[in-house]
C-alpha positions in Angstrom: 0.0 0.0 0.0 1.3 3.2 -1.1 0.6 6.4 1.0 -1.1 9.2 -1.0 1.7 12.4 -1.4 0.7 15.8 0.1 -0.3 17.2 -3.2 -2.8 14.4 -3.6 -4.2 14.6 -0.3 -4.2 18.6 -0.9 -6.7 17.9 -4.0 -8.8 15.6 -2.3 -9.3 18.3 0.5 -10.1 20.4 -1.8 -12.5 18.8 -4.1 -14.2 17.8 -0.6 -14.4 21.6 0.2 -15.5 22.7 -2.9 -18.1 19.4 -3.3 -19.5 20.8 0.5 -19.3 24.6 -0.6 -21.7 23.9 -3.2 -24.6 22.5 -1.1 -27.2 25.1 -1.0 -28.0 24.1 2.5 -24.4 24.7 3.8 -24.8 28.4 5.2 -28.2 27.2 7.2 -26.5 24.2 8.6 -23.9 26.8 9.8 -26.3 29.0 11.3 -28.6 26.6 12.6 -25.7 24.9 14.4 -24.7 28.7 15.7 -28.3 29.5 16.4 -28.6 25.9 18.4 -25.3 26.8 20.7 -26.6 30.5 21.4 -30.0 29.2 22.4 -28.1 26.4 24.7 -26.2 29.3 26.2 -29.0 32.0 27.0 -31.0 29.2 28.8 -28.2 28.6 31.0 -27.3 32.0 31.5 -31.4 32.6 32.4 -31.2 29.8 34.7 -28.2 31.2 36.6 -30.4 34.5 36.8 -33.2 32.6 38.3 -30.9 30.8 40.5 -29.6 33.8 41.8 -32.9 35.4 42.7 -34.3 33.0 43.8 -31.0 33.0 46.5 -31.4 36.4 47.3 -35.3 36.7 47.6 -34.7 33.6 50.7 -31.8 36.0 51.7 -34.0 39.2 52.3 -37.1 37.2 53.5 -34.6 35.1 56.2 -33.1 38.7 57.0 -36.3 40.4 57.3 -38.4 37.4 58.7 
């Protein structure tokens, strides 16, 4: 078995690219998977928020209880 030189692994990385460039789909993958991780994010940063609050509301009820 004969390992493929750089300039042939270079074109098949290419073709690859260009072969995945030309879905029309490829941009709304992109942005579904960046859409997908900023939604994950804001939910975790809202329940840290709620978390929080809901910390300092027992804090001010045990202080003024």
């Amino acid at each position: 078995m004969v390992a493929p030189t750089n300039n042939q692994t270079n074109q098949k990385t290419e073709m690859l690219q260009k072969a995945r460039a030309a879905l029309p789909l490829t941009k709304i993958r992109e942005w579904a998977f960046e859409g997908a991780f900023f939604s994950v994010a804001l939910i975790a940063m809202a329940g840290w928020v709620y978390f929080i609050t809901l910390l300092l509301v027992r804090l001010f009820l045990w202080f003024f209880g």
